[in-house]
LUMFI-188599 format. One record per residue (C-alpha): residue in three letters; residue number from 0; z, x, y. Coordinates in nm, 2 decimals, padded with zeros to 4 digits. Each point is the difference from the previous one (the first is absolute). Example, Ala and Ser with C-alpha at 12.3 -4.5 7.8 and 13.67 -1.06 7.14 Angstrom:
BEGIN
<ALA 0 <00.78 01.23 -00.45>>,
<SER 1 <-00.07 00.14 00.34>>,
This chain:
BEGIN
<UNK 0 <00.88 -00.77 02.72>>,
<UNK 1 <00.14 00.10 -00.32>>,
<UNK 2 <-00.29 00.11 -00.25>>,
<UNK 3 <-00.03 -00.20 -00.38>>,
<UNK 4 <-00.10 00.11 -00.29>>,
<UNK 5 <-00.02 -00.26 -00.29>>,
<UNK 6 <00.00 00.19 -00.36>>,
<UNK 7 <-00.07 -00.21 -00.34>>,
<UNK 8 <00.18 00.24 -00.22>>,
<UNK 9 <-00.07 00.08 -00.40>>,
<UNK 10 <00.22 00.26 -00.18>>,
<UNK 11 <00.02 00.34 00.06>>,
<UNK 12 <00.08 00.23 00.29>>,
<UNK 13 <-00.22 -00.09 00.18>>,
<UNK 14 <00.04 -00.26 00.21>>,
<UNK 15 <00.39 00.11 00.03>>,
<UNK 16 <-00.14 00.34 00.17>>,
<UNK 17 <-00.24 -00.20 00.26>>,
<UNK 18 <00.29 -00.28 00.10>>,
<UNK 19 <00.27 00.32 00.01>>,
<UNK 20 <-00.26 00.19 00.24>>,
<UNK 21 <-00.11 -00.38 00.19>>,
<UNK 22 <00.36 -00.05 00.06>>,
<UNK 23 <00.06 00.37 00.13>>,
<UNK 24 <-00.28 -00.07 00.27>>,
<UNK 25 <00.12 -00.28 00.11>>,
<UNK 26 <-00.19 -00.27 -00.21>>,
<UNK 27 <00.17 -00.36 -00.10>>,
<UNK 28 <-00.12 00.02 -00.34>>,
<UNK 29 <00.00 -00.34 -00.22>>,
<UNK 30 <-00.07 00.05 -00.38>>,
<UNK 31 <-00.19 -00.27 -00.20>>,
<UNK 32 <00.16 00.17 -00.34>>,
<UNK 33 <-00.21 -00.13 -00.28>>,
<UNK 34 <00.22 -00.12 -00.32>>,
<UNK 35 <00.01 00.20 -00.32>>,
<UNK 36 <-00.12 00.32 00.20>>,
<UNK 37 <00.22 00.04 00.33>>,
<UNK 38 <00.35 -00.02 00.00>>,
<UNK 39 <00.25 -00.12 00.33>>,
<UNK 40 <00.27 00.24 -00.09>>,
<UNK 41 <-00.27 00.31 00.06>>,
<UNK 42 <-00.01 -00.10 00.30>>,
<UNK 43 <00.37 -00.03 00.11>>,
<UNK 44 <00.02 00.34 00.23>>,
<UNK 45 <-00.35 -00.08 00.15>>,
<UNK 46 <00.07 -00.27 00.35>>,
<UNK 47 <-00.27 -00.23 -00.12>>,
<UNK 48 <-00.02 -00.42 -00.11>>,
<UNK 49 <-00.09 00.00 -00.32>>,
<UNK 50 <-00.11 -00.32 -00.16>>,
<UNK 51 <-00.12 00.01 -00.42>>,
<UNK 52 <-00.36 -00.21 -00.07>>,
<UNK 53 <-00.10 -00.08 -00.35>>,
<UNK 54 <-00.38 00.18 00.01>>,
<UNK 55 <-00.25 -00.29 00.12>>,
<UNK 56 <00.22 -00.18 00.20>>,
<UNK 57 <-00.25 00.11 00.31>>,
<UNK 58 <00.07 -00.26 00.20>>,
<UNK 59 <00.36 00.04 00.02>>,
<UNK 60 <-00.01 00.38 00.04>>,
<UNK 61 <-00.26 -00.11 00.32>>,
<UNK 62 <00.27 -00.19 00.16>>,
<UNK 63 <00.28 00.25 -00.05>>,
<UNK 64 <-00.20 00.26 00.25>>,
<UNK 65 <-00.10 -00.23 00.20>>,
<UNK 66 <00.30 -00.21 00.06>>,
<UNK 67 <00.15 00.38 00.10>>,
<UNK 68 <-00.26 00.07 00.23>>,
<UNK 69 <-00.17 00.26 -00.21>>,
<UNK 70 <-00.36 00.04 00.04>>,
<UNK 71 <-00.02 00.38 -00.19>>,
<UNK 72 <00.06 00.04 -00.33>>,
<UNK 73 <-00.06 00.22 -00.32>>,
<UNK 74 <00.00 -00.01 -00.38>>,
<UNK 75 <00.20 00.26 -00.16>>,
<UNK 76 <00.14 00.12 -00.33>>,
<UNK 77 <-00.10 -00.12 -00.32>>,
<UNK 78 <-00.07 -00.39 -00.14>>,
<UNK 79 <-00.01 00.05 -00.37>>,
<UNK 80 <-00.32 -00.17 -00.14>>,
<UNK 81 <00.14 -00.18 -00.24>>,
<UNK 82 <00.24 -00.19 00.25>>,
<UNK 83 <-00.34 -00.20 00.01>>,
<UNK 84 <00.12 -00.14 -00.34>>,
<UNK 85 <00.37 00.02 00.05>>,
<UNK 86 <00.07 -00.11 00.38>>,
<UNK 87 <-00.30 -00.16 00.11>>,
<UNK 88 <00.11 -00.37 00.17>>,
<UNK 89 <-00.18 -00.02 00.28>>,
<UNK 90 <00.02 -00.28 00.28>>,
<UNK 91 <-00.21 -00.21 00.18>>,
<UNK 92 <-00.24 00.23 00.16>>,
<UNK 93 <00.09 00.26 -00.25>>,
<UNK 94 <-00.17 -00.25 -00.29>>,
<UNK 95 <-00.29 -00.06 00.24>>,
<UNK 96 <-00.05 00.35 00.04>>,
<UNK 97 <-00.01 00.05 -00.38>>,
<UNK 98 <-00.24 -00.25 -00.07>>,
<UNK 99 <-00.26 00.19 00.27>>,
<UNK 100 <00.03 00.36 -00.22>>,
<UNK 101 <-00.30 00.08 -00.20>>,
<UNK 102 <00.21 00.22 -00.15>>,
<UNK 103 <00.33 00.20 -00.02>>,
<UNK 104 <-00.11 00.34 00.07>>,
<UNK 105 <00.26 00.19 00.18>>,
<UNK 106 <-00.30 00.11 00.32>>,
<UNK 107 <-00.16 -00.34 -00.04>>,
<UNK 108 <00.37 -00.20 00.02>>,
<UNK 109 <00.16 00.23 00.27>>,
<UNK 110 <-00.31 -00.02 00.21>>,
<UNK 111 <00.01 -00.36 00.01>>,
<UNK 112 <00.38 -00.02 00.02>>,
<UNK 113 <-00.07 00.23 00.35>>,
<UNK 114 <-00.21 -00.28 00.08>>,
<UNK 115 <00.18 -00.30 00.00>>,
<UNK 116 <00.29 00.19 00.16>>,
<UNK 117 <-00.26 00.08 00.31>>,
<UNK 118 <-00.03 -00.34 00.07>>,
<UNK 119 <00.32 -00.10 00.06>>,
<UNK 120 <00.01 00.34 00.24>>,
<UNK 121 <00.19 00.18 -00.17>>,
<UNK 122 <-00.17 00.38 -00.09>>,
<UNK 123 <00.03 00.28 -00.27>>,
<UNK 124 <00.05 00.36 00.13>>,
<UNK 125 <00.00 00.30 -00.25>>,
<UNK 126 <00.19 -00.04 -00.27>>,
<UNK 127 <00.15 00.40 00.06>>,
<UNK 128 <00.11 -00.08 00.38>>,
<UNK 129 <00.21 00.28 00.09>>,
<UNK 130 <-00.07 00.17 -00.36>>,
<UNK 131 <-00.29 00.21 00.12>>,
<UNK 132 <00.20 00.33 -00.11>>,
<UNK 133 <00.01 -00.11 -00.35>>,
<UNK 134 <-00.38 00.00 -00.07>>,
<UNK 135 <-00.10 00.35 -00.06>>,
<UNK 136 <-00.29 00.22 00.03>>,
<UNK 137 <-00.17 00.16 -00.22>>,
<UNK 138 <00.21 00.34 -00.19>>,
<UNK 139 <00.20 00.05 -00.31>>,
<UNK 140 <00.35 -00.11 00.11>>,
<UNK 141 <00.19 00.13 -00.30>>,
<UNK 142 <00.08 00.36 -00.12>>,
<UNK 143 <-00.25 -00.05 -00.29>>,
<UNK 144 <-00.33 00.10 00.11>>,
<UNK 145 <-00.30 -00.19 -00.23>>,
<UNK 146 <-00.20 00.20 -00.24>>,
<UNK 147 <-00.38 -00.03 00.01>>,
<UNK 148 <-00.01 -00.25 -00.31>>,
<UNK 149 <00.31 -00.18 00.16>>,
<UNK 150 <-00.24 -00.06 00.28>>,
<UNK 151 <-00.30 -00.10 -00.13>>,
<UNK 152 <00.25 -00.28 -00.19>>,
<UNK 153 <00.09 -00.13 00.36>>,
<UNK 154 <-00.33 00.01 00.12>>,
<UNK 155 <-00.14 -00.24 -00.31>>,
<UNK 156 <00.29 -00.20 00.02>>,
<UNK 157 <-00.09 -00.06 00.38>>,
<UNK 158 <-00.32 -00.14 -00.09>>,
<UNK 159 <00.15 -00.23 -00.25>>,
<UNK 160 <00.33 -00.11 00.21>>,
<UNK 161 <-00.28 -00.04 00.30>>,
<UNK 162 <-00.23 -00.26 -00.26>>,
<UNK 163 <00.30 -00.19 -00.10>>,
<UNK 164 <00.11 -00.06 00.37>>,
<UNK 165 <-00.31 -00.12 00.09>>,
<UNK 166 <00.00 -00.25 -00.28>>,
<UNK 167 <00.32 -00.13 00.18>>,
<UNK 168 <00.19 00.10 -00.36>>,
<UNK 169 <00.27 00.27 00.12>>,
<UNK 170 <00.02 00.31 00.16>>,
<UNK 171 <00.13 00.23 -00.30>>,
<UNK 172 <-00.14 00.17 -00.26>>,
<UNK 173 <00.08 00.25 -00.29>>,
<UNK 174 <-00.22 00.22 -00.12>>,
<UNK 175 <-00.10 00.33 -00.20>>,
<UNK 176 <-00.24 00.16 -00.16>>,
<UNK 177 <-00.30 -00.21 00.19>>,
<UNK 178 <00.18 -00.31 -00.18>>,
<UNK 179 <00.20 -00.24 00.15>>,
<UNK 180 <00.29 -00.08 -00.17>>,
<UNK 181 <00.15 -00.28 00.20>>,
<UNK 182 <-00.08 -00.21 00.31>>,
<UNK 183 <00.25 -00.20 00.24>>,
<UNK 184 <-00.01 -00.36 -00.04>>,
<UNK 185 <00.27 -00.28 00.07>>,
<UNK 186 <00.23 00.22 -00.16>>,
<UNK 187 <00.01 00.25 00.31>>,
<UNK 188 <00.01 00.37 00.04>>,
<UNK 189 <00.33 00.11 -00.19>>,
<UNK 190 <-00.07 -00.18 -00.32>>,
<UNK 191 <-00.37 00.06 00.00>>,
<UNK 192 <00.14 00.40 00.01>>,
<UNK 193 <00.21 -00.09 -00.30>>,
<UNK 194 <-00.27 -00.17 -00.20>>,
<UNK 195 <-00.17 00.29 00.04>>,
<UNK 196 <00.26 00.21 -00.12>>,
<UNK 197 <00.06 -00.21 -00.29>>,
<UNK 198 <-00.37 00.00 -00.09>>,
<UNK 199 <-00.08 00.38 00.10>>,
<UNK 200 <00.32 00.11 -00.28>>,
<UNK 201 <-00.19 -00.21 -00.24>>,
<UNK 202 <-00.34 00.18 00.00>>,
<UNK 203 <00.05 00.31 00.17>>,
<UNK 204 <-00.09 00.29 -00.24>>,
<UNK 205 <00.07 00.28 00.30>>,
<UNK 206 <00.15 00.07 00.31>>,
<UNK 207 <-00.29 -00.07 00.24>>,
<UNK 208 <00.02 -00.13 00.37>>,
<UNK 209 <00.13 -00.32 00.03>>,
<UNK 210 <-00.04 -00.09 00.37>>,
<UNK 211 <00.14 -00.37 00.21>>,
<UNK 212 <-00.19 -00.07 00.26>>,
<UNK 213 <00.02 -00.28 00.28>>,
<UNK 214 <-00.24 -00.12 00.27>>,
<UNK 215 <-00.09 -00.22 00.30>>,
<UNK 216 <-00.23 -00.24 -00.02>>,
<UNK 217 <-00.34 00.03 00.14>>,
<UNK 218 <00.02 -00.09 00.33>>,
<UNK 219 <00.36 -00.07 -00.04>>,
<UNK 220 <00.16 -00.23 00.21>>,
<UNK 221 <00.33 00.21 00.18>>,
<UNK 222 <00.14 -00.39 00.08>>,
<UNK 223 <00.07 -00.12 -00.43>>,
<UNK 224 <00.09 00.24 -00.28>>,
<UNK 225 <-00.04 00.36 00.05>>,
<UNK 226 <00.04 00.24 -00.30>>,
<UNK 227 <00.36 00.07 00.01>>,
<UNK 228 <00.14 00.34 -00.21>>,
<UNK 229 <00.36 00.05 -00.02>>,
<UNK 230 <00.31 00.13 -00.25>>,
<UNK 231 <-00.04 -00.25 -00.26>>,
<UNK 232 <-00.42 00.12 -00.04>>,
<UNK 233 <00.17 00.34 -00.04>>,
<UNK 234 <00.26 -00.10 -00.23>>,
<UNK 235 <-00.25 -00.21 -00.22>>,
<UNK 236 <-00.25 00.31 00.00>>,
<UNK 237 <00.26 00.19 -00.10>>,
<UNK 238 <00.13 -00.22 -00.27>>,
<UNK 239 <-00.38 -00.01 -00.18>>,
<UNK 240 <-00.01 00.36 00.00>>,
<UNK 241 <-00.28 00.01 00.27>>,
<UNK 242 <00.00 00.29 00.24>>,
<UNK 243 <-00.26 -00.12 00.28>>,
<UNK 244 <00.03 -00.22 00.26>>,
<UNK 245 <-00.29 -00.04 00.25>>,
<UNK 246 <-00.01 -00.25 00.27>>,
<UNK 247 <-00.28 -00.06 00.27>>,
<UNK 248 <00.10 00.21 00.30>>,
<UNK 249 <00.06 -00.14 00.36>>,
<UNK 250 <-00.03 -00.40 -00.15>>,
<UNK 251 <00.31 -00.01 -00.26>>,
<UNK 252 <00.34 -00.03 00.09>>,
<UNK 253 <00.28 00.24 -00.13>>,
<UNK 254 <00.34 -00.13 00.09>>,
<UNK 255 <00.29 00.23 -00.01>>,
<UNK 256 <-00.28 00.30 00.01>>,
<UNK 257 <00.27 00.30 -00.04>>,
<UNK 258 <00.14 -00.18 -00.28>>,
<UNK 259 <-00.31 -00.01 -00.17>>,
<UNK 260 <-00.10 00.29 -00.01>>,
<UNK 261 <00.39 00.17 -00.09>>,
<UNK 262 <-00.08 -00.26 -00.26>>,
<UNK 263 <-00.33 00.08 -00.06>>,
<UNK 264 <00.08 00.42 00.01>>,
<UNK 265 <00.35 -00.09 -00.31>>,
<UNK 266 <-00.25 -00.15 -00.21>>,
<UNK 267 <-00.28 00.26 00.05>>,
<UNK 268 <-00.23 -00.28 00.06>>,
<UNK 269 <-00.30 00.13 00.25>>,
<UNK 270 <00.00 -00.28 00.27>>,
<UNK 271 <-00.33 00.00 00.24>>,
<UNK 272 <-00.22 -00.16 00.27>>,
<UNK 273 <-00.33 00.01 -00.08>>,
């Protein structure tokens, strides 16, 4: 019998990659795209069904899987926060759902979301199926090795990127000098980097070490939302003048890795695990 592989797709790379590499293995992939984030047309060269969801409209996404027979599924790629505001009409058991939430914390919500998908049998694998090369260990990957002070940045940013995840906030954080100068929010990583920038030009009386650093969560759940680092965290780094880029080793996804770090190695920018 014909493996299935059910994928409710945000924006990015991401879910493209695992439905390209599903499909390759044989997989009948079906994509629950949702609106605002994934687009059909990315997925034109990729033998899948696509289908577009507004977000919340759980009960309909439900019966798409199941009414193909799919019983394993995955969430990947991103779902901007604010769709919450902008695309938010859920249905029936979508509403219901909702009303349960004491509150719309990305763990909290996606935990619960996990939930109510378990009972109609349908289950969440990782969220980085057949992406395991793209998590690496710890090393500097780029050209630019990190001077002592360079390292102590990452390390205190660490501590602070580590407190914010835990508070369920963001997984991003800016930071020199012992100082944080921004933290990732609804916003999301790329234009927390450039709020940074814009604030760091502002006060900055030096050059000193300006370092970006993402994280897991504690006890991160590989099935919803995995730190994800790619060209445009590069490309925003590089924009705000930052030359640092840190990003828990063996837990954060890089996608297109080589291109990051020819990226990483034209901007000078030292890119690590730690």
């Amino acid at each position: 019998m014909t493996n299935k592989l059910g994928i409710i797709a945000g924006e990015g790379k991401m879910p493209l990659y695992i439905a390209a590499k599903a499909a390759q293995k044989g997989y009948e992939v079906f994509i629950a795209g949702v609106k605002g984030n994934a687009r059909e047309d990315d997925f034109r060269q990729i033998p899948c069904v696509f289908k577009t969801l507004r977000l919340g409209q759980m009960g309909a996404c439900m019966e798409f899987f199941k009414a193909h027979g799919v019983q394993q599924i995955l969430m990947a790629g991103r779902v901007q926060h604010t769709s919450i505001f902008a695309n938010l009409l859920p249905d029936l058991r979508g509403a219901k759902f909702l009303a349960s939430l004491k509150n719309m914390g990305t763990k909290y919500l996606l935990s619960r979301v996990i939930e109510e998908f378990h009972k109609e049998g349908l289950e969440f694998t990782h969220s980085a199926l057949f992406l395991e090369d793209f998590m690496p260990k710890q090393g500097v990957l780029s050209r630019r090795q990190p001077t002592e002070d360079e390292l102590k940045t990452v390390q205190f940013g660490l501590k602070i990127a580590k407190a914010v995840a835990a508070l369920d906030i963001g997984l991003t954080c800016v930071v020199s000098q012992n100082a944080t100068i921004a933290v990732e929010g609804m916003e999301g990583t790329d234009r927390c980097i450039l709020r940074a920038g814009e604030l760091y030009k502002k006060s900055a009386e030096k050059d000193v070490p300006v370092a970006v650093v993402k994280v897991a969560r504690p006890d991160q759940d590989a099935r919803f939302d995995l730190p994800v680092v790619g060209k445009g965290t590069l490309e925003s780094a590089h924009k705000a003048g930052f030359h640092i880029v840190a990003f828990e080793a063996g837990k954060t996804l890089v996608l297109d890795l080589e291109d990051v770090i020819k990226l990483a190695d034209k901007y000078k920018i030292c890119f690590l695990a730690v």
